[in-house]
N, C-alpha and C positions, 0 to 999 in steps of 0.2 A: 291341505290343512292337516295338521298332522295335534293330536292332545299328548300332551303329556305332563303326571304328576310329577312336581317335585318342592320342593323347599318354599316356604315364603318366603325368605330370605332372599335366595336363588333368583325366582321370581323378580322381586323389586329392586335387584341390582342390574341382573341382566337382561330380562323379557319383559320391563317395567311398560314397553312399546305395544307388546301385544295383550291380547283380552280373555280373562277367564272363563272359566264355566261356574256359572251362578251356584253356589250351595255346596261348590266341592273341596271349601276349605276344611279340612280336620284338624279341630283341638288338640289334639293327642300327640301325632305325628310333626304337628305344624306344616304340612303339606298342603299345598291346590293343585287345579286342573289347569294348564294353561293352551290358552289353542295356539300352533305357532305356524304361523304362513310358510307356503313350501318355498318365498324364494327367500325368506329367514334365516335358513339351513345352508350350510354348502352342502353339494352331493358329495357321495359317500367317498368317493376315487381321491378326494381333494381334502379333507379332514387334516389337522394338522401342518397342511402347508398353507403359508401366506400366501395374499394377493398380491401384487406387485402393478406400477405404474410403466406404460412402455406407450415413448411417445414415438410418432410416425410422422413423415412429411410424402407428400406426395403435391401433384397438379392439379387445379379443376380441370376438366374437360371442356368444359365451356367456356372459362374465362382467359385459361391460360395462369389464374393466379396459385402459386404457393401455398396450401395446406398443410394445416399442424393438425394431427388429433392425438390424443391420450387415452389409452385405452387401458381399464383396471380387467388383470388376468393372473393366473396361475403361473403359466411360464410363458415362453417366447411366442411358442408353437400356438398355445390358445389363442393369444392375443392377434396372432396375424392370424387363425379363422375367424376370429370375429370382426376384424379391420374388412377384410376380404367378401366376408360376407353382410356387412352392414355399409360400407364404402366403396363397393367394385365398380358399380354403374356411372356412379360420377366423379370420380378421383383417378388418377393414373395415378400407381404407385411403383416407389424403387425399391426393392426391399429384396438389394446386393448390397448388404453393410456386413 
C-alpha cells in the first residue's frame, strides 16, 4: 500500500477505485490522501510502456486437446515467463514462431 496526496480532481477521475484517508482533505490546496494498492502501480522498470495482449497455443498433456491462452504483458519476453511459469506443468508448449 502505498498514500499519496494529490488533486481531488485527480483522485475522482482516476483512483475513484481506491479509498481515502479520513480528514485529509485540504480546503486550500484541494488535495486528499489516497491509499493506492501495490498491484495498482506498474513497477518502476515498465512506467510508460503499454501492456500488450500475446496469445499462445500449446497441447494439454492429459487430454491431447489444443490450448489457446492470452496472456496481458510488457513484451514478448515477459509474457512467455509468465506463460512458462503459470502453464508448464500441464500444457506442452511450441514457442518456435
Amino acid at each position: 500500500m502505498k498514500e499519496e496526496r494529490m488533486l481531488y480532481r485527480r483522485y475522482k477521475t482516476a483512483y475513484a477505485d481506491c479509498k481515502t484517508v479520513p480528514g485529509t482533505y485540504d480546503k486550500t490546496t484541494k488535495t486528499i490522501v489516497v491509499i493506492i494498492p501495490e498491484g495498482r502501480m506498474k513497477k518502476s522498470g515498465v512506467r510508460g510502456r503499454r501492456y500488450n495482449y500475446y496469445c499462445f497455443r500449446g497441447v494439454d498433456k492429459a487430454t491431447g486437446k489444443v490450448i489457446e491462452v492470452t496472456i496481458k504483458a510488457i513484451c514478448g519476453e515477459n509474457a512467455i515467463k509468465q506463460l512458462l511459469r503459470n502453464y508448464a506443468k500441464t500444457i506442452k508448449w511450441d514457442l518456435n514462431f
